[in-house]
C-alpha positions as CSV (number, residue, x, y, z in Angstrom):
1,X,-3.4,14.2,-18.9
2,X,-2.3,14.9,-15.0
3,X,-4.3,16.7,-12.7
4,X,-2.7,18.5,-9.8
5,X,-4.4,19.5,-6.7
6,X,-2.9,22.7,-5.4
7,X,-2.3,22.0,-1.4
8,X,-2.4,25.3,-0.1
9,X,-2.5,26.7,3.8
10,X,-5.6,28.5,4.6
11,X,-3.4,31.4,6.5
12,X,-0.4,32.7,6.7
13,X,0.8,31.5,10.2
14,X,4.2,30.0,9.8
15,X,3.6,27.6,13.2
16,X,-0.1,26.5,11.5
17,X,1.6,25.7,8.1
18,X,2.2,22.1,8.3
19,X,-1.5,21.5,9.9
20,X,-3.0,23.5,7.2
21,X,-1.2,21.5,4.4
22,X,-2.3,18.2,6.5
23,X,-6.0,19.9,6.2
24,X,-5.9,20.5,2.6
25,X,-5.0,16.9,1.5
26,X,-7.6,15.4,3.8
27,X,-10.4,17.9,2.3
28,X,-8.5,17.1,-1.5
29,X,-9.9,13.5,-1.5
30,X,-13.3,14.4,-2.5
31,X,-11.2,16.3,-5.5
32,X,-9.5,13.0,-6.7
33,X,-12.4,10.5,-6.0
34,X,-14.6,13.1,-8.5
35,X,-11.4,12.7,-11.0
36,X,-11.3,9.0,-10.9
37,X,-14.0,8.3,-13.2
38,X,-12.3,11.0,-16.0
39,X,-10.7,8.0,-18.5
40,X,-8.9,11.2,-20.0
41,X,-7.2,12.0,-16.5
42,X,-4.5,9.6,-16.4
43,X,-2.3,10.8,-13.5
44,X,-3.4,12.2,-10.5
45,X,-0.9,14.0,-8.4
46,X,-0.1,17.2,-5.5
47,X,1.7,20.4,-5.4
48,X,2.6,21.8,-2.0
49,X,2.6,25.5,-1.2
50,X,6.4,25.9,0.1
51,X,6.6,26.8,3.5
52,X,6.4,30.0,5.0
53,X,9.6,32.3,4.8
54,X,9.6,36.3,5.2
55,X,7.7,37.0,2.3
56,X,3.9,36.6,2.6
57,X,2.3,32.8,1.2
58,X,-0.2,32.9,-1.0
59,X,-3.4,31.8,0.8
60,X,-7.5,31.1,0.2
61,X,-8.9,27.4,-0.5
62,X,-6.4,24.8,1.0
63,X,-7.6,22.4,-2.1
64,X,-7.3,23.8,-6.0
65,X,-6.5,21.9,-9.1
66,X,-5.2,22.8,-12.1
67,X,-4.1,21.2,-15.6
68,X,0.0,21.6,-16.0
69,X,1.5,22.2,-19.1
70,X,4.0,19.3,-18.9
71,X,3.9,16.8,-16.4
72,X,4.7,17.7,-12.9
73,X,7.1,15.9,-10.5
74,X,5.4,14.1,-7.8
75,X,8.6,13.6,-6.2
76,X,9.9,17.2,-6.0
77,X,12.1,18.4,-3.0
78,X,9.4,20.8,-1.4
79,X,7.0,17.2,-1.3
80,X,9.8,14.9,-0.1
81,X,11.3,18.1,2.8
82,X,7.5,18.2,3.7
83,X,6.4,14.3,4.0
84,X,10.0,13.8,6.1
85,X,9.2,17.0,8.3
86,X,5.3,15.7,9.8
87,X,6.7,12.4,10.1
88,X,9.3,13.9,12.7
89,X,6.1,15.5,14.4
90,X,3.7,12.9,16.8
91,X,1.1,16.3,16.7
92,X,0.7,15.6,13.4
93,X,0.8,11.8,13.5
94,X,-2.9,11.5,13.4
95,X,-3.5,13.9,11.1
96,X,-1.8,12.0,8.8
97,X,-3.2,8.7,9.5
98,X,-6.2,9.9,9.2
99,X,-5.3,10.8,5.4
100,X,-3.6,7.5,4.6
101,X,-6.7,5.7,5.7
102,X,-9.1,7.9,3.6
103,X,-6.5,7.2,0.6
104,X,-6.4,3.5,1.1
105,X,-10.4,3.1,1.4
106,X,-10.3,5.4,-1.8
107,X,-8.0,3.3,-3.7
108,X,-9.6,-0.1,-2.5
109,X,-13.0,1.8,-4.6
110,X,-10.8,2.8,-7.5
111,X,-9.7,-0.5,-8.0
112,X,-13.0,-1.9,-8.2
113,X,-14.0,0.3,-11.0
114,X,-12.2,-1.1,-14.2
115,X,-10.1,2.1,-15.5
116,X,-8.6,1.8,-18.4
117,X,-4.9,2.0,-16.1
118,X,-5.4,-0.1,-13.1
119,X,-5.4,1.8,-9.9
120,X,-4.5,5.9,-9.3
121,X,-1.4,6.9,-10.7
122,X,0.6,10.2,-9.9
123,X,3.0,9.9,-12.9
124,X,3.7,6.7,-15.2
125,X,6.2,5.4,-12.5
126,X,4.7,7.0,-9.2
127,X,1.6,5.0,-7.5
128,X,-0.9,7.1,-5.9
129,X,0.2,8.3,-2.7
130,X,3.8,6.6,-3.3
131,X,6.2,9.8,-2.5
132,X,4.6,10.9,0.8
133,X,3.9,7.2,2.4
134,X,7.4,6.4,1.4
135,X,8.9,9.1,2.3
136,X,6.9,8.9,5.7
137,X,7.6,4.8,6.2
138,X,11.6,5.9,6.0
139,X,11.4,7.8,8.2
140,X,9.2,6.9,10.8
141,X,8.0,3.5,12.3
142,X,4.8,4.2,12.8
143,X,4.3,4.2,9.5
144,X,5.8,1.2,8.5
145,X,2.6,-0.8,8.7
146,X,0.7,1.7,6.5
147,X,3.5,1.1,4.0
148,X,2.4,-2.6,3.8
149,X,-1.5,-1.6,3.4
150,X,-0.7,0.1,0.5
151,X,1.3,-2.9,-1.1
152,X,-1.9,-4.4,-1.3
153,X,-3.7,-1.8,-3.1
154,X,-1.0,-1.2,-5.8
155,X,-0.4,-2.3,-8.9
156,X,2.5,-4.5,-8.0
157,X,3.1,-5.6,-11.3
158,X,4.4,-2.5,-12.1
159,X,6.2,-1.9,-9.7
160,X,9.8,0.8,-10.1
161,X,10.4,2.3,-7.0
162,X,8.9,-0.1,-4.0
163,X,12.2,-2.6,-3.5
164,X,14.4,0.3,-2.8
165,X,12.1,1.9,-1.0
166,X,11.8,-1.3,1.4
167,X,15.2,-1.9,1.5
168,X,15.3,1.4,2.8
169,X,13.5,1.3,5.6
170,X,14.9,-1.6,7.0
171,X,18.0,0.2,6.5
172,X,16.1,2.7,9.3
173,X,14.6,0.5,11.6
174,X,16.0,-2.6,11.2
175,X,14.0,-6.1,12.5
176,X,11.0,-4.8,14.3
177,X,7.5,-6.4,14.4
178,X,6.5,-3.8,12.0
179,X,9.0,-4.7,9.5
180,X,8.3,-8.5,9.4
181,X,5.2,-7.5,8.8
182,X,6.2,-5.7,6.0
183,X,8.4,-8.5,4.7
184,X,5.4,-10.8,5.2
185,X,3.3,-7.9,2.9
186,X,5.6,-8.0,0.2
187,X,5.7,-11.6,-0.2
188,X,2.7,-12.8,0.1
189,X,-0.2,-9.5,-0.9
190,X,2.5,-7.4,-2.9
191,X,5.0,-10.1,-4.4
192,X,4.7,-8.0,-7.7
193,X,8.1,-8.1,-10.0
194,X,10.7,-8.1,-7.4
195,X,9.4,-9.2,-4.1
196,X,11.5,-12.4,-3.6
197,X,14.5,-10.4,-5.0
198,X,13.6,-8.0,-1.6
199,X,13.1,-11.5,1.0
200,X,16.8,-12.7,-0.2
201,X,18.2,-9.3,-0.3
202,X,17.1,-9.0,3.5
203,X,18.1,-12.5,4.5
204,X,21.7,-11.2,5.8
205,X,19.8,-8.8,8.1
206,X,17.2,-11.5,9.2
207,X,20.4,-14.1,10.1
208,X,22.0,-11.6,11.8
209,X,19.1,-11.2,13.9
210,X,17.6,-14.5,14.5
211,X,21.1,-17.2,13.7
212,X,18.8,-19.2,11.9
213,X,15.6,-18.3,10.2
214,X,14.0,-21.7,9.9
215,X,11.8,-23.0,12.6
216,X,11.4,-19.1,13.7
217,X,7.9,-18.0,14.4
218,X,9.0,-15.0,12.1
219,X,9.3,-18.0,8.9
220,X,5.9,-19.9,10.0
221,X,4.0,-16.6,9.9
222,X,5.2,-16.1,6.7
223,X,4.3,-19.6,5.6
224,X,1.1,-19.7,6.9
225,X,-0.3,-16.0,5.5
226,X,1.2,-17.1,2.0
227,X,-0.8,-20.1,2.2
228,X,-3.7,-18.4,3.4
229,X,-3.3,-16.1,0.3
230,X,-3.3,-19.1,-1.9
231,X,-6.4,-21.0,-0.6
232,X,-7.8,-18.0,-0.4
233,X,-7.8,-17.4,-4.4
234,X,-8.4,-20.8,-5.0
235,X,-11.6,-20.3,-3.4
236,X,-12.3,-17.4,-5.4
237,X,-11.6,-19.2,-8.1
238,X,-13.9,-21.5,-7.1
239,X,-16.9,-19.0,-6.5
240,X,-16.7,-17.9,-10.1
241,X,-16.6,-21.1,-11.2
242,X,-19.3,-22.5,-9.3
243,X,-21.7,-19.4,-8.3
244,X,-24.5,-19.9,-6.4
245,X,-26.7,-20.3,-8.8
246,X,-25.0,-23.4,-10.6
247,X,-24.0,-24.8,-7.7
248,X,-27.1,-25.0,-6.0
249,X,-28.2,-26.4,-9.5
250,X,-25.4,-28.9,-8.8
251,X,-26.4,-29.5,-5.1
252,X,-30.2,-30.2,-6.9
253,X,-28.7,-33.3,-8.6
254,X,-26.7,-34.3,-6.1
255,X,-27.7,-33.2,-2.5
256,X,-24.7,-34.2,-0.5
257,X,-22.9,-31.6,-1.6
258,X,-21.9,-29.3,1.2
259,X,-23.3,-26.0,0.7
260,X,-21.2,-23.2,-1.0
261,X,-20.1,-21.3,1.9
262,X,-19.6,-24.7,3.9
263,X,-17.1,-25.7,1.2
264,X,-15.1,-22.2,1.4
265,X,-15.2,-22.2,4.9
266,X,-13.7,-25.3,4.9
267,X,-10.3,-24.1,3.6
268,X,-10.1,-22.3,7.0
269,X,-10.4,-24.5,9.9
270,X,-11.6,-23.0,13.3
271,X,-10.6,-19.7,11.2
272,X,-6.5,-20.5,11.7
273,X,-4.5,-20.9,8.2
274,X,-1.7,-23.4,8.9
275,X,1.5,-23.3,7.2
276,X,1.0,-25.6,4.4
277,X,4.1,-27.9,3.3
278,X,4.6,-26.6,-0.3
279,X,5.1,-23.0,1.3
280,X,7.7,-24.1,3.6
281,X,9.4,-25.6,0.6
282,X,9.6,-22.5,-1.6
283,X,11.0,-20.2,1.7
284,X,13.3,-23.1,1.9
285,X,14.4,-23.1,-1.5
286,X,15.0,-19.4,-1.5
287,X,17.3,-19.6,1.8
288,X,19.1,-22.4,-0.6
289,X,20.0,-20.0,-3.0
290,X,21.9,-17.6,-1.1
């Protein structure tokens, strides 16, 4: 089943109407985080009150939720016009931020709790939150950045929509700190079904910009957070292999063994992940193929 929240404006002032719709998701998360642990709630999605015109809108509880009979479209054109209309407002920039970090935190809990889908779904190819932070990430920069937090929390490995979507807003903003960032995201938290497909399909752009990608500080980052992603759940790998209890079992019988923590810490020197050599090699080998 899907639930909808109903986002609705508290009043019916046309100049208060995207603030109010703002207000209602941030005080709908309580709604979704209460349907989370419903196994027979598969998709969780929103419908937007369209926006004031000369008739009256319909008004009371900004948050409602309802059942529909068929599945609803979390991508419908009143979502997408509103999503693409705040972004083009700094008033509201915060507003807005402050929703995507209350969604991201909720998500990061979500994932943690073993549903029987992994993750928050709005529809069977729309992630959680998916139409309004990509619709907001087009067309805005400053929201860029948030688009990258979320490939984290995703399920990337079901991914439909996210390498268009990426293309797309480098199509917008082109090379900016924010969108190597992205790039950097994609590859190494969000890699998912298609992410190298996106790193070669931007490689014209990157040329273009740079001449030559190798040696850039741009290509090292990248390098050295992929690395750091590896090691990283190597030594988680590690921890469940060797918990504290066995290990310090271990360190029993043989008590020059570096303590656990000591020997995780250790894959970090002075806290700085360094591009590691095998890395470099596979950027390499995808700049070869083009």
């Amino acid at each position: 089943m899907q639930l909808v929240v109903r986002i609705l404006p508290s009043g019916n002032d046309p100049d208060s109407y995207d603030s109010e719709i703002l207000s209602g998701f941030i005080e709908s998360i309580p709604v979704i985080k209460r349907s989370a642990s419903d196994r027979s709630l598969y998709f969780q999605t929103f419908s937007i009150a369209p926006p004031p015109r000369k008739q009256m809108l319909e008004s009371g509880k900004s948050a409602t939720s309802w059942t529909p009979p068929r599945e609803f479209d979390p991508w419908n054109a009143t979502t997408r016009a509103f999503w693409a209309r705040v972004a083009r407002n700094p008033d509201l920039h915060q507003q807005i931020k402050s929703w995507l970090d209350q969604v991201l935190h909720m998500l990061e809990r979500v994932n943690k709790m073993g549903r029987a889908t992994e993750g928050l779904w709005e529809l069977d190819e729309t992630q959680f939150a998916e139409p309004a932070i990509s619709v907001l990430a087009i067309a805005h920069p400053d929201f860029v950045p948030y688009y990258a937090r979320f490939l984290t929390v995703w399920d990337m490995h079901h991914e439909v929509s996210q390498k268009d979507v990426i293309s797309q807003i480098f199509a917008s903003h082109g090379i900016t700190e924010a969108t190597e960032n992205l790039l950097i995201a994609r590859i190494v938290d969000g890699v998912g079904q298609y992410g190298y497909d996106n790193f070669c399909e931007m490689l014209p752009l990157l040329q273009e910009h740079y001449g030559k990608i190798e040696g850039t500080d741009f290509y090292k980052r990248m390098a050295a957070y992929h690395h750091a992603a590896s090691v990283s759940s190597y030594a988680r790998v590690l921890q469940n292999k060797f918990d504290n209890y066995r290990y310090d079992f271990l360190r029993d019988k043989n008590p020059q063994l570096p303590k656990l923590s000591e020997l995780l810490a250790s894959f970090f020197p002075e806290g700085q992940p360094k591009p590691y050599e095998g890395d470099l090699e596979l950027f390499d080998d995808l700049l070869r193929k083009q």
